[in-house]
PDB file of N, CA, C and O in Angstrom, chain B, residues numbered from 101:
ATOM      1  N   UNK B 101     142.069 112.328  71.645  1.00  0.00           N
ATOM      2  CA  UNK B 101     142.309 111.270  70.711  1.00  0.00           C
ATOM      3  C   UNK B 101     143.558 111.628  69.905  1.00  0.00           C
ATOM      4  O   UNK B 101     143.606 112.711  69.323  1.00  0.00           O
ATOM      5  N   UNK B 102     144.457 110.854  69.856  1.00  0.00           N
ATOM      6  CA  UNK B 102     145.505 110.903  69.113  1.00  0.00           C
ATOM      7  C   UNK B 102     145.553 110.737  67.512  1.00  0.00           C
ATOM      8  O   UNK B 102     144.439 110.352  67.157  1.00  0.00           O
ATOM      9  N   UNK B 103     146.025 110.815  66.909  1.00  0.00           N
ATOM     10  CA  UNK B 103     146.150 111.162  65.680  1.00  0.00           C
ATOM     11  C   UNK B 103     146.202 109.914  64.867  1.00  0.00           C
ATOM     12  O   UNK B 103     145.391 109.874  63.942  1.00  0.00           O
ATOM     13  N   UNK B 104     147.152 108.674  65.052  1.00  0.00           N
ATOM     14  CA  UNK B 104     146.581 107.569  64.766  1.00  0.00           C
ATOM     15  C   UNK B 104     145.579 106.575  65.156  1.00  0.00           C
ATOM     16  O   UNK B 104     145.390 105.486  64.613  1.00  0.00           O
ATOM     17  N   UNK B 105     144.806 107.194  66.406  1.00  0.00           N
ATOM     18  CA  UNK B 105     143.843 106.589  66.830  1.00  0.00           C
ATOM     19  C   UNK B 105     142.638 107.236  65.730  1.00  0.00           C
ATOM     20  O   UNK B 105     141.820 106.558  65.108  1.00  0.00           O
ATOM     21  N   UNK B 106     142.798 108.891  65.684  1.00  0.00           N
ATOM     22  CA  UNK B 106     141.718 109.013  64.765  1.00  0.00           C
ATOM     23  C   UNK B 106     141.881 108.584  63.389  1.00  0.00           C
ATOM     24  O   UNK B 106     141.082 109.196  62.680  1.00  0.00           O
ATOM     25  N   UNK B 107     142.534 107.849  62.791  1.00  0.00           N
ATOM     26  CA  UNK B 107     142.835 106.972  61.479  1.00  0.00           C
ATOM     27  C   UNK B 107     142.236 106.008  62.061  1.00  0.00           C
ATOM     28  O   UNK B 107     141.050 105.848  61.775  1.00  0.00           O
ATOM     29  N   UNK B 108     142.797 105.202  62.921  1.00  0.00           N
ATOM     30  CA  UNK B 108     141.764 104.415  63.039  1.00  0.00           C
ATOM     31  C   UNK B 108     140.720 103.656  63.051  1.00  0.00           C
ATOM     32  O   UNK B 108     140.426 102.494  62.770  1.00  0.00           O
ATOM     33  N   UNK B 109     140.030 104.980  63.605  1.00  0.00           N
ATOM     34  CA  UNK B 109     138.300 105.042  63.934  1.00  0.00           C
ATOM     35  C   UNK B 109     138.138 105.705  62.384  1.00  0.00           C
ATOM     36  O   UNK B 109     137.061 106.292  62.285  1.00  0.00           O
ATOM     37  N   UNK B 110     138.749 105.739  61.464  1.00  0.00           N
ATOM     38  CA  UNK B 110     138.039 106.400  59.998  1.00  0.00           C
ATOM     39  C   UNK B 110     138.260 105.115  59.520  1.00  0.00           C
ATOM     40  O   UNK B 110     138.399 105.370  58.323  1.00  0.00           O
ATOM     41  N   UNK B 111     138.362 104.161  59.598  1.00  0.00           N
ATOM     42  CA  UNK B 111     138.796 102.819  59.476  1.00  0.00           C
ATOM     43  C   UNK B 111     137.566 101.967  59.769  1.00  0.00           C
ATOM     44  O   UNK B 111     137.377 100.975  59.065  1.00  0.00           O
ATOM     45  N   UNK B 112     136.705 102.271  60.756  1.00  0.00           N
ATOM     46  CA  UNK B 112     135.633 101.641  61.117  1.00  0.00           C
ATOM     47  C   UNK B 112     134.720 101.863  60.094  1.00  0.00           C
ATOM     48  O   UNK B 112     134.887 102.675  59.184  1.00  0.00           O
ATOM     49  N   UNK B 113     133.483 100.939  60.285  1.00  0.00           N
ATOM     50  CA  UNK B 113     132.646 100.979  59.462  1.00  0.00           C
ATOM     51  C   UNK B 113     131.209 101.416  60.605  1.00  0.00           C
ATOM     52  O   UNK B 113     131.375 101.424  61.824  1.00  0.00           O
ATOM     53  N   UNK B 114     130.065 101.701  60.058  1.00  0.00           N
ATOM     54  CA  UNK B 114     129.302 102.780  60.534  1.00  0.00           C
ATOM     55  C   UNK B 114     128.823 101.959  61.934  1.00  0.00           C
ATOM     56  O   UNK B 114     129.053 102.534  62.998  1.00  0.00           O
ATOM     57  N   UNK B 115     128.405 101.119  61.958  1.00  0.00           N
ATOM     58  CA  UNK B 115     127.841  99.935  63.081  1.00  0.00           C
ATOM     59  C   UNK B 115     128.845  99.857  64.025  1.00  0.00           C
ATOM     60  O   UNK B 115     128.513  99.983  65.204  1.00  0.00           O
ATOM     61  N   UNK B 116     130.235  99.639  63.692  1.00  0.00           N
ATOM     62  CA  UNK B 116     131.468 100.055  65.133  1.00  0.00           C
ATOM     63  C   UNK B 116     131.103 101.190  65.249  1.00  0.00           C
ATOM     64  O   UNK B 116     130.275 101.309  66.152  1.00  0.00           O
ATOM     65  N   UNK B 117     131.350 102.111  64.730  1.00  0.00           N
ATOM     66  CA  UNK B 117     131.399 103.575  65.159  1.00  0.00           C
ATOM     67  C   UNK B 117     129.841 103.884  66.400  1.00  0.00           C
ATOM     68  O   UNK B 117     129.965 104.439  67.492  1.00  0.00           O
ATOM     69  N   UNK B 118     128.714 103.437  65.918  1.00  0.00           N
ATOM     70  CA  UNK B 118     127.718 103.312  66.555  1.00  0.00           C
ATOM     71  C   UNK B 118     128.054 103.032  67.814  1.00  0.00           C
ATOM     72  O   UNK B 118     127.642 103.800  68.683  1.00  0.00           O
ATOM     73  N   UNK B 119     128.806 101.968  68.166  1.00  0.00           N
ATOM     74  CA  UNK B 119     129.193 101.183  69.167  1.00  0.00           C
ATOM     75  C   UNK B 119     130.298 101.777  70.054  1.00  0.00           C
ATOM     76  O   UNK B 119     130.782 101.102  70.962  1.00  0.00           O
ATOM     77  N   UNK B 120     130.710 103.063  69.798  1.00  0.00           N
ATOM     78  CA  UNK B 120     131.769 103.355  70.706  1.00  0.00           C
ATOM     79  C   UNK B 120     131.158 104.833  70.665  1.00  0.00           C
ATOM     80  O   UNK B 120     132.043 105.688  70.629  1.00  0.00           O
ATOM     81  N   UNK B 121     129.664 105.406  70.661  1.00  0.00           N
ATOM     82  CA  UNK B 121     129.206 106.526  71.100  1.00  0.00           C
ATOM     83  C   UNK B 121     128.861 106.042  72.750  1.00  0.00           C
ATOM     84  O   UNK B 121     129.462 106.615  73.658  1.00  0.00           O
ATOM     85  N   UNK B 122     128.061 105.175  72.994  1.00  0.00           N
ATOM     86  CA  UNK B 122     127.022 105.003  73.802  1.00  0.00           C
ATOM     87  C   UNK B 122     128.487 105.146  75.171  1.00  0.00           C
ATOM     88  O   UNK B 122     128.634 106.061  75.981  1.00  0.00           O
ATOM     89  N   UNK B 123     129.453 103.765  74.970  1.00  0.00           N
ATOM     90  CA  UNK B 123     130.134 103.872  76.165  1.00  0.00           C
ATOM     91  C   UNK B 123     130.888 105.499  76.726  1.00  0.00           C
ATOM     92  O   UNK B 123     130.978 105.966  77.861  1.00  0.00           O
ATOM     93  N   UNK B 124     131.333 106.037  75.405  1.00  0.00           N
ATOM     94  CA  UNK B 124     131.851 107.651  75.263  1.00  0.00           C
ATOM     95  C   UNK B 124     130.742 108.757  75.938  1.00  0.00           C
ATOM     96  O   UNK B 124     131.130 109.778  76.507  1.00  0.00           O
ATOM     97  N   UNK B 125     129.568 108.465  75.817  1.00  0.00           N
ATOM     98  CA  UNK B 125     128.532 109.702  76.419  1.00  0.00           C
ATOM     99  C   UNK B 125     128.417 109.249  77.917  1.00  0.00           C
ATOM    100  O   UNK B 125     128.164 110.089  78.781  1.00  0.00           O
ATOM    101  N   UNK B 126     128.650 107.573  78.312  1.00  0.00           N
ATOM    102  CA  UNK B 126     128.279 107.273  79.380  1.00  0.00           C
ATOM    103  C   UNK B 126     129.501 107.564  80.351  1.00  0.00           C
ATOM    104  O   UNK B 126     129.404 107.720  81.568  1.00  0.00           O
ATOM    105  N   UNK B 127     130.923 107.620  79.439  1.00  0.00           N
ATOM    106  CA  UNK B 127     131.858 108.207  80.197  1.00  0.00           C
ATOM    107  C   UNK B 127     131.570 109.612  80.393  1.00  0.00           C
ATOM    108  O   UNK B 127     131.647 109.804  81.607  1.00  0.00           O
ATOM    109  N   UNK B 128     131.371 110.346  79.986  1.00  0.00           N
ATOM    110  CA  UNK B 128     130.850 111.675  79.798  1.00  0.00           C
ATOM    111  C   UNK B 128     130.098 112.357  81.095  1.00  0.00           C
ATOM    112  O   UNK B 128     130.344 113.271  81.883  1.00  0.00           O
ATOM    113  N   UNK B 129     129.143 111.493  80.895  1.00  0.00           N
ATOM    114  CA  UNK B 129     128.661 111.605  82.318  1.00  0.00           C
ATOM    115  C   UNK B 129     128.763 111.281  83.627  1.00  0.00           C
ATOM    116  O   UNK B 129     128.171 111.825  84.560  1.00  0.00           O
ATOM    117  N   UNK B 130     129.510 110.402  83.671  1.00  0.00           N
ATOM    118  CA  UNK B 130     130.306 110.196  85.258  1.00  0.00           C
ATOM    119  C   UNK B 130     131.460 111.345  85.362  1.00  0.00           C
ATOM    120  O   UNK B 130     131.332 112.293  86.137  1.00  0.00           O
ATOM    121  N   UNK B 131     132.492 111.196  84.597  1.00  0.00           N
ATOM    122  CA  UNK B 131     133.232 112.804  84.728  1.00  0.00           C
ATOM    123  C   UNK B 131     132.966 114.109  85.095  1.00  0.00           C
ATOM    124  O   UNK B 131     133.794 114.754  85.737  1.00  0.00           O
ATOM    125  N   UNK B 132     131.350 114.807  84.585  1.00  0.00           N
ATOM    126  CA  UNK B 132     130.875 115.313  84.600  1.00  0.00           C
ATOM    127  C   UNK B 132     130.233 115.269  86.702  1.00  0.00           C
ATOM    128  O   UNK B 132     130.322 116.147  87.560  1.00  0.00           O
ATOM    129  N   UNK B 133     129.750 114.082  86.762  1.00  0.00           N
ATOM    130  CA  UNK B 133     129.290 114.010  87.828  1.00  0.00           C
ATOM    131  C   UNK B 133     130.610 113.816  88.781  1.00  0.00           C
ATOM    132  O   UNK B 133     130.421 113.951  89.990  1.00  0.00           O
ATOM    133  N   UNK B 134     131.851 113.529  88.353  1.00  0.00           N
ATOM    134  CA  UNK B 134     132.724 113.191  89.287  1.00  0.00           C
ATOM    135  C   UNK B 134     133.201 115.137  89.735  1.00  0.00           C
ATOM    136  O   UNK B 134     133.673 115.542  90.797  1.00  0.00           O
ATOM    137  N   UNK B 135     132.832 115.992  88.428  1.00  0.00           N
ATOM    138  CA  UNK B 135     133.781 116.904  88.805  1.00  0.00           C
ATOM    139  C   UNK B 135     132.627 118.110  89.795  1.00  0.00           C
ATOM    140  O   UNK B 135     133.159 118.949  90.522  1.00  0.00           O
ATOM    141  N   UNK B 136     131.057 118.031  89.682  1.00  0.00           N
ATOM    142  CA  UNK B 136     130.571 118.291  90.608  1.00  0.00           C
ATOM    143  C   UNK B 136     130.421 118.081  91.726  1.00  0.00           C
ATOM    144  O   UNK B 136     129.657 118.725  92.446  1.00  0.00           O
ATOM    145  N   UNK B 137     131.393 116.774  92.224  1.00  0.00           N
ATOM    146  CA  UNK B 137     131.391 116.425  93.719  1.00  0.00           C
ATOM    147  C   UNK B 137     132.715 116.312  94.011  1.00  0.00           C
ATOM    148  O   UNK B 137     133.184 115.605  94.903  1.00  0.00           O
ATOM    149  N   UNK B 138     133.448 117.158  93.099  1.00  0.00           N
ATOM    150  CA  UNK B 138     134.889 117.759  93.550  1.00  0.00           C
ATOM    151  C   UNK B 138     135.821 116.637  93.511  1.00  0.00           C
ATOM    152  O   UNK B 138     136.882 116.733  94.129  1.00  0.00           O
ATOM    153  N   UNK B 139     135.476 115.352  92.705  1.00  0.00           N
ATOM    154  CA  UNK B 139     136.003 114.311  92.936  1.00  0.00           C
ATOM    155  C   UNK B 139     137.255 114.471  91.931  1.00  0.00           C
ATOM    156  O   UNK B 139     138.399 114.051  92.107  1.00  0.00           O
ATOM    157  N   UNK B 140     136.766 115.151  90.888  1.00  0.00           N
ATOM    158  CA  UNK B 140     138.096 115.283  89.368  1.00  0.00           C
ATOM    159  C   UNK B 140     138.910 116.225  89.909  1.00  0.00           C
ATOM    160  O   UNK B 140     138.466 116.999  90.757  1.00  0.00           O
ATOM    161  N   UNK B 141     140.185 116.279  89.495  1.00  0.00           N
ATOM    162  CA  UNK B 141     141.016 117.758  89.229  1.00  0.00           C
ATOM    163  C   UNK B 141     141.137 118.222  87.890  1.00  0.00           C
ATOM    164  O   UNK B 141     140.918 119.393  87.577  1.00  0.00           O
ATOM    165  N   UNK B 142     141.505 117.272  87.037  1.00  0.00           N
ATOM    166  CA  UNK B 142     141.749 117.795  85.895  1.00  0.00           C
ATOM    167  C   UNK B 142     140.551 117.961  85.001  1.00  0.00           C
ATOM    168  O   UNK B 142     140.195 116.948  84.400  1.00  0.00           O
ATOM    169  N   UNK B 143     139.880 119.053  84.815  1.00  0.00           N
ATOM    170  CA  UNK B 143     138.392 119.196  84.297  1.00  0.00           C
ATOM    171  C   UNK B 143     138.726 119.317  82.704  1.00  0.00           C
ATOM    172  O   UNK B 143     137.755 119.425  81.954  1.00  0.00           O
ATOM    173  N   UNK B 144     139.919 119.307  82.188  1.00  0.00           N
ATOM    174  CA  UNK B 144     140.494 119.275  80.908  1.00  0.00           C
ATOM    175  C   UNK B 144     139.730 118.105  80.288  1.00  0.00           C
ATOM    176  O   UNK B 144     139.076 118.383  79.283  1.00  0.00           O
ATOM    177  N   UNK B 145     139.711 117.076  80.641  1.00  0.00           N
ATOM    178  CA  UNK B 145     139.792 115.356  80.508  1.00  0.00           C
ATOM    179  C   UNK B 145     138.213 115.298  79.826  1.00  0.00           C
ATOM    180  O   UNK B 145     137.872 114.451  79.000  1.00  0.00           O
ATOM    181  N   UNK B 146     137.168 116.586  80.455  1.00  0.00           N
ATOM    182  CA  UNK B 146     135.826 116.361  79.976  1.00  0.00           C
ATOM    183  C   UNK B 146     135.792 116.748  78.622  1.00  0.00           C
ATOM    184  O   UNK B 146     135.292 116.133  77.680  1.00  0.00           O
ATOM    185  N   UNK B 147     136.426 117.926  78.623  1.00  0.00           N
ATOM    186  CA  UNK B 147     136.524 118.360  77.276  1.00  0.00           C
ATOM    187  C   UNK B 147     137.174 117.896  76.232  1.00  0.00           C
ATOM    188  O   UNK B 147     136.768 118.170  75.103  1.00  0.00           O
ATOM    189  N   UNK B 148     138.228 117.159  76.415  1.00  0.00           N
ATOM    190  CA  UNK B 148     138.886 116.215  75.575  1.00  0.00           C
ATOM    191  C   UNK B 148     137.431 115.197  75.542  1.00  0.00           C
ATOM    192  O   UNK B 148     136.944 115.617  74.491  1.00  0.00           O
ATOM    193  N   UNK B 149     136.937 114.660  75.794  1.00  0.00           N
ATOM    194  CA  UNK B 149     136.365 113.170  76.036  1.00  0.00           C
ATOM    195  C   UNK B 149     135.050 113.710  75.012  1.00  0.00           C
ATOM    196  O   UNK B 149     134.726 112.997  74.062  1.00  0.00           O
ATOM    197  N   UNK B 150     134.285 115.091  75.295  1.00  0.00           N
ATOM    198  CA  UNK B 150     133.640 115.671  74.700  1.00  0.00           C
ATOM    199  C   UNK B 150     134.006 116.339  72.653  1.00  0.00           C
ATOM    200  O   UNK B 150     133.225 116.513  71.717  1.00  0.00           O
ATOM    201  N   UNK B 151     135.396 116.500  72.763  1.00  0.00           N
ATOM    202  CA  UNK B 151     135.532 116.452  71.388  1.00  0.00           C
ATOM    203  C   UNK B 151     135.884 115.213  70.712  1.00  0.00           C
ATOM    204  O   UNK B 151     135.912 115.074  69.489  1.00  0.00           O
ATOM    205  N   UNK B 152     136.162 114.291  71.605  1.00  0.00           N
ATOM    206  CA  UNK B 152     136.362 113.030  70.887  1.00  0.00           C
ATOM    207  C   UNK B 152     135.206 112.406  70.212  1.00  0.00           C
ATOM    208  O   UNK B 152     135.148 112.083  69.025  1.00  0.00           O
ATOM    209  N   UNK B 153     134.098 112.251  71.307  1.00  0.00           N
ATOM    210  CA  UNK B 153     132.401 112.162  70.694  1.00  0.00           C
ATOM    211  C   UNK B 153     131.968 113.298  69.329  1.00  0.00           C
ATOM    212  O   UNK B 153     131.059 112.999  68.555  1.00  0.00           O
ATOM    213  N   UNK B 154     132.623 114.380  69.212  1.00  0.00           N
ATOM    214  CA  UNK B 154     132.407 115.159  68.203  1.00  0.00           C
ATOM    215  C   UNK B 154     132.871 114.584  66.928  1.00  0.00           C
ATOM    216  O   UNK B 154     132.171 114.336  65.945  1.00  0.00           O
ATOM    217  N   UNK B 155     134.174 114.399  67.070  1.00  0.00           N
ATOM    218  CA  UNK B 155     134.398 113.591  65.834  1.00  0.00           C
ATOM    219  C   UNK B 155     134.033 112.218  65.683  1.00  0.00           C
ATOM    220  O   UNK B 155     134.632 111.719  64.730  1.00  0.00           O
ATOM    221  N   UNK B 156     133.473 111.635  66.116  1.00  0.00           N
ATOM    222  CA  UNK B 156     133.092 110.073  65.758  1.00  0.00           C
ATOM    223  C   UNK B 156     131.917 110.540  65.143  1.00  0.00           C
ATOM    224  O   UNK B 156     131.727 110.453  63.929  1.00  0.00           O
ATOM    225  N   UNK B 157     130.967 111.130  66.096  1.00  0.00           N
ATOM    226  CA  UNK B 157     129.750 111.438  65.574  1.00  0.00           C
ATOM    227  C   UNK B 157     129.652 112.258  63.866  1.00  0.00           C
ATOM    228  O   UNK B 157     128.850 112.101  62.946  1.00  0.00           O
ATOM    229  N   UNK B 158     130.901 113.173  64.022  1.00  0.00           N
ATOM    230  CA  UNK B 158     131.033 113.811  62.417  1.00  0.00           C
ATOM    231  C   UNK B 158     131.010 112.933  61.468  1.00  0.00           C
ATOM    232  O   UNK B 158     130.402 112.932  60.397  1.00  0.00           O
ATOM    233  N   UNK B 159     131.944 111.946  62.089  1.00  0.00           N
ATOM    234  CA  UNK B 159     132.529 110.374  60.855  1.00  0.00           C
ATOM    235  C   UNK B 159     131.206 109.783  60.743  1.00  0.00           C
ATOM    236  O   UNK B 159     130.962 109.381  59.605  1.00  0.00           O
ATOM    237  N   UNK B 160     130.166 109.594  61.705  1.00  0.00           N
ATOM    238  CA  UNK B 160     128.851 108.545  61.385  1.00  0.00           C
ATOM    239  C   UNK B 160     127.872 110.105  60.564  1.00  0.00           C
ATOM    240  O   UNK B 160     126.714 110.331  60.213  1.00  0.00           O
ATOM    241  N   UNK B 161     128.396 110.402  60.570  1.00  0.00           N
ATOM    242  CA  UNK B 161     127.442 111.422  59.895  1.00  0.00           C
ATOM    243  C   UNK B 161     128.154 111.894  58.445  1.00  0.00           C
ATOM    244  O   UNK B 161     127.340 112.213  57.577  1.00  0.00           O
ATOM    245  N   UNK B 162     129.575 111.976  58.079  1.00  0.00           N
ATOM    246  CA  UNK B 162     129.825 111.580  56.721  1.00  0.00           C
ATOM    247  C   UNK B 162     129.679 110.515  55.595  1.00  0.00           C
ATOM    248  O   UNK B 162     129.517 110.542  54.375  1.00  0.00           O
ATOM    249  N   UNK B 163     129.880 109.071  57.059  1.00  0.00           N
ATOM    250  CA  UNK B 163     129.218 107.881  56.244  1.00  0.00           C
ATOM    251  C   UNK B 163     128.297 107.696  55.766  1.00  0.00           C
ATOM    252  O   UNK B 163     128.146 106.964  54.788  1.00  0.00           O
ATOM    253  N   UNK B 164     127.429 108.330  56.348  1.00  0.00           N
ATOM    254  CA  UNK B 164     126.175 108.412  56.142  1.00  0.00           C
ATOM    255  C   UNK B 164     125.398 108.850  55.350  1.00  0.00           C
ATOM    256  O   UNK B 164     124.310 108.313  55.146  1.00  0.00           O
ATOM    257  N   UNK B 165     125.923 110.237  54.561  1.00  0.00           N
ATOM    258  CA  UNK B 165     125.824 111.174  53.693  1.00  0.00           C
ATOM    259  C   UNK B 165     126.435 110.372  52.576  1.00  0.00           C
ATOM    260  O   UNK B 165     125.780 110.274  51.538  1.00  0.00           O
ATOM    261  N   UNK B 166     127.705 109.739  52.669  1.00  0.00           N
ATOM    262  CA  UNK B 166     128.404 109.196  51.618  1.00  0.00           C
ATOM    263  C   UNK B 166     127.320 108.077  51.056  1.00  0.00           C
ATOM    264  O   UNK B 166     127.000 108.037  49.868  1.00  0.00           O
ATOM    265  N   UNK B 167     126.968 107.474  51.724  1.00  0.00           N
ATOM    266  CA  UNK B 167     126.050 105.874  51.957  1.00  0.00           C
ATOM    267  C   UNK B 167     124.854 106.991  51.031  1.00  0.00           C
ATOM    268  O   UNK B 167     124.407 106.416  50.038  1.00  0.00           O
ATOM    269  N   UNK B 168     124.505 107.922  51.155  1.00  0.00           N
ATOM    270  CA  UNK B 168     123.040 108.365  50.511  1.00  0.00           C
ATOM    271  C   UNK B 168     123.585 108.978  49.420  1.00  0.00           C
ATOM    272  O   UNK B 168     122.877 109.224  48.443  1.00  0.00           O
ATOM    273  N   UNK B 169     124.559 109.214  49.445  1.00  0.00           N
ATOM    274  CA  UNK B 169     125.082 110.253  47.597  1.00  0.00           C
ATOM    275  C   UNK B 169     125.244 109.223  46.646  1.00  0.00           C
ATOM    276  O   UNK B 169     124.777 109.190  45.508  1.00  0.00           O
ATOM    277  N   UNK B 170     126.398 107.852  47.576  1.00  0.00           N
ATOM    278  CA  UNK B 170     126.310 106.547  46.409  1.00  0.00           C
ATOM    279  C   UNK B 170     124.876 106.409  45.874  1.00  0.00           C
ATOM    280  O   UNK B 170     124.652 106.354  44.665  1.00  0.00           O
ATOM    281  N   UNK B 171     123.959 106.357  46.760  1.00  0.00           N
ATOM    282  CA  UNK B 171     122.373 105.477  46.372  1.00  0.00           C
ATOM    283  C   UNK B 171     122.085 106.448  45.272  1.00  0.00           C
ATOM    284  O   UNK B 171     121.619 106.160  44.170  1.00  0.00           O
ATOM    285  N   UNK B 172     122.382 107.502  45.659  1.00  0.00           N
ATOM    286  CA  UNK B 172     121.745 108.543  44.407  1.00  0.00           C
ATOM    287  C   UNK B 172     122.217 108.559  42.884  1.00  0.00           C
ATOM    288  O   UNK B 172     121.755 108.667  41.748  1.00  0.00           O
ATOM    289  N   UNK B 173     123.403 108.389  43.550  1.00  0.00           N
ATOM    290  CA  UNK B 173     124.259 108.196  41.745  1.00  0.00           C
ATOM    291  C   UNK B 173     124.242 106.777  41.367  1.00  0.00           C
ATOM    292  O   UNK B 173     124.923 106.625  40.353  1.00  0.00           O
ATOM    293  N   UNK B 174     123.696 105.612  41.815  1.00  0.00           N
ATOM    294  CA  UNK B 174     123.599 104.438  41.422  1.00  0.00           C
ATOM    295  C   UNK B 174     122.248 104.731  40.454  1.00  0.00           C
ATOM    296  O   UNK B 174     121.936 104.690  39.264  1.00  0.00           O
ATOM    297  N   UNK B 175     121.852 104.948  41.333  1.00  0.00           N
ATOM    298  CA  UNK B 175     119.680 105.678  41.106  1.00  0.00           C
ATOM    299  C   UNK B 175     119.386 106.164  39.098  1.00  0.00           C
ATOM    300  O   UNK B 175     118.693 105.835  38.135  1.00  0.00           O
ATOM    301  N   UNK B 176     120.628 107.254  39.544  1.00  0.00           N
ATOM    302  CA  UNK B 176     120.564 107.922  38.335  1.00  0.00           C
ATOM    303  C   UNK B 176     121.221 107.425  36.676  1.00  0.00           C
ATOM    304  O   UNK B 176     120.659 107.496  35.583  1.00  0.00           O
ATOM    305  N   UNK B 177     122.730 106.873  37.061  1.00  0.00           N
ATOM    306  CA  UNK B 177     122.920 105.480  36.072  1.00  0.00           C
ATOM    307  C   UNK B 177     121.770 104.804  35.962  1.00  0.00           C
ATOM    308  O   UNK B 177     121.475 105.140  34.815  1.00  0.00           O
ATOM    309  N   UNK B 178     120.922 104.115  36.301  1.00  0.00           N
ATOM    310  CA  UNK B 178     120.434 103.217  36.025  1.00  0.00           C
ATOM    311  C   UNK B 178     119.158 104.268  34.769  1.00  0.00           C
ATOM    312  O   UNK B 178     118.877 103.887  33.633  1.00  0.00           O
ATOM    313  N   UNK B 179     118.875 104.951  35.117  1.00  0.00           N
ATOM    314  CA  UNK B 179     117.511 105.927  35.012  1.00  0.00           C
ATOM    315  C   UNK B 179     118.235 106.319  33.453  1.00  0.00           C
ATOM    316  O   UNK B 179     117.704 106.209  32.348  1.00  0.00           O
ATOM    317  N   UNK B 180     119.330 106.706  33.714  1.00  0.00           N
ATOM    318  CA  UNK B 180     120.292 107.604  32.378  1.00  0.00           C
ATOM    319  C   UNK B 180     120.443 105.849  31.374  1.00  0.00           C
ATOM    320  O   UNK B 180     120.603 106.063  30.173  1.00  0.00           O
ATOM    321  N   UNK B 181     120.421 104.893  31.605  1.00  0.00           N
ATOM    322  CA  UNK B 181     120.587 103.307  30.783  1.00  0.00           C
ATOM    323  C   UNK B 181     119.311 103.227  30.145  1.00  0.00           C
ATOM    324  O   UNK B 181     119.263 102.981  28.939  1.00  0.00           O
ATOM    325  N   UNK B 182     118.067 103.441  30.946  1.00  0.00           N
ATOM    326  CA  UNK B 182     116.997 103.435  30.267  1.00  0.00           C
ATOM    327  C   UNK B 182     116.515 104.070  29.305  1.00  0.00           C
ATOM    328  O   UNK B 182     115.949 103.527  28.357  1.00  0.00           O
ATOM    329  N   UNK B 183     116.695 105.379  29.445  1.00  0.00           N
ATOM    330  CA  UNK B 183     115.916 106.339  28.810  1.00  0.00           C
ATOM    331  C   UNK B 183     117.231 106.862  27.268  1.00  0.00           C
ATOM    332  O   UNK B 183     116.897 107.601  26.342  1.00  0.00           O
ATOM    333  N   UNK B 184     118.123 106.458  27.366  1.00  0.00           N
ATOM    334  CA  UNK B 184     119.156 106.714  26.362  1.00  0.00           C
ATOM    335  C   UNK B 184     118.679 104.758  25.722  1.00  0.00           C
ATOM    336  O   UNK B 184     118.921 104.834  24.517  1.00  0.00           O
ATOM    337  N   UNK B 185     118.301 103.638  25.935  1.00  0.00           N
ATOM    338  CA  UNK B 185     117.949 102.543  25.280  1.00  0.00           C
ATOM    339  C   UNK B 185     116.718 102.546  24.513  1.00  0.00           C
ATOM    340  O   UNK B 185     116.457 101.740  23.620  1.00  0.00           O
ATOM    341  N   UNK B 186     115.905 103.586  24.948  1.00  0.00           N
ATOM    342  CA  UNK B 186     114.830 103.375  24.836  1.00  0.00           C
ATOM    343  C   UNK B 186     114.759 105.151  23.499  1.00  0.00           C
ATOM    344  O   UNK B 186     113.710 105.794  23.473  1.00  0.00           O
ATOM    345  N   UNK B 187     115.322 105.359  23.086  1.00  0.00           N
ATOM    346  CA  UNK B 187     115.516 106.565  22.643  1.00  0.00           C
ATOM    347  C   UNK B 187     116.238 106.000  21.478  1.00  0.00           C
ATOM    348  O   UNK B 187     116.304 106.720  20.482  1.00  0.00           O
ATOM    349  N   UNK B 188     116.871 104.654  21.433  1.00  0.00           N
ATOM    350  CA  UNK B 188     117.316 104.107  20.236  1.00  0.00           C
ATOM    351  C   UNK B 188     116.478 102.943  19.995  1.00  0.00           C
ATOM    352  O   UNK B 188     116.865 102.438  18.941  1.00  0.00           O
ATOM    353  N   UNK B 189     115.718 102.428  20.380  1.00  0.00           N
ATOM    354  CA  UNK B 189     114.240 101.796  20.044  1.00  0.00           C
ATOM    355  C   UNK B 189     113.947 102.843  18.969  1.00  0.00           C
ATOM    356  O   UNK B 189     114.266 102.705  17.788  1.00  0.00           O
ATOM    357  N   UNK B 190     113.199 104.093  19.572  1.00  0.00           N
ATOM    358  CA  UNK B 190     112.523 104.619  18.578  1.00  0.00           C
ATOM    359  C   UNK B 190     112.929 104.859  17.567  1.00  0.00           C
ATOM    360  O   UNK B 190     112.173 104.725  16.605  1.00  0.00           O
ATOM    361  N   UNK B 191     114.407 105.352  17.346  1.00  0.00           N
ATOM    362  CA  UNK B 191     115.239 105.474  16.010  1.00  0.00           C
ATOM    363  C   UNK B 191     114.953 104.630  15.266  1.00  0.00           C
ATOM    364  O   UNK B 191     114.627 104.750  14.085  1.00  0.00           O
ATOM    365  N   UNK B 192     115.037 103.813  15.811  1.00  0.00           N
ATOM    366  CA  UNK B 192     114.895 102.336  14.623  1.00  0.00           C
ATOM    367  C   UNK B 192     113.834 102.054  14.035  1.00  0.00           C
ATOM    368  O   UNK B 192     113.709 101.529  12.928  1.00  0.00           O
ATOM    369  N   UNK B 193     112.436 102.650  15.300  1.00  0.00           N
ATOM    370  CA  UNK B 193     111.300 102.142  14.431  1.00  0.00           C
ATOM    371  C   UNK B 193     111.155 102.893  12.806  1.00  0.00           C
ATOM    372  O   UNK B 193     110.260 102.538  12.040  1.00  0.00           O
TER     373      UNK B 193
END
C-alpha cells in the first residue's frame, strides 16, 4: 500500500474499512493457494497483501478504541454536571 493510499483508507469511516477486509483475506487466500501449486513467482506480493490487512485492521481497531474513549468522556461530563449542581442545591438550602 502506498502512502497516499494509506491516507486514504484513514479517511474511511469504520463500516468501509469493514468492507475492504473480507475481499483482502479472500485475496489472501488464493495467492497463498496460487503459490502452493507453483502458479505465483513473486511470493513477495503475499506478504505485501498480508501487511496491508494489518494496517486496516489496526485503523478498525483505533476507531474503535477512539469510538469507546469518546463514550467515556461524554459519560463522565455528564456525571461531573450533576453532582457539582446538585452540591449547590445543598448550599443554598
Amino acid at each position: 500500500m502506498k502512502k497516499n493510499e494509506f491516507v486514504e483508507i484513514k479517511g474511511l469511516d469504520l463500516e468501509q474499512l469493514k468492507l475492504k477486509v473480507k475481499p483482502l483475506r479472500e485475496g489472501i487466500a488464493a495467492l497463498v493457494l496460487d503459490k502452493n501449486m507453483k502458479k505465483l513467482k513473486d511470493v513477495k506480493v503475499i506478504a505485501k497483501k498480508k501487511k496491508d490487512l494489518a494496517q486496516i485492521l489496526t485503523m478498525i481497531r483505533q476507531k474503535e478504541l477512539l469510538a469507546q474513549l469518546e463514550s467515556k468522556a461524554e459519560s463522565k461530563t455528564e456525571t461531573k454536571k450533576v453532582t457539582t449542581g446538585s452540591k449547590v442545591e445543598k448550599e443554598k438550602k
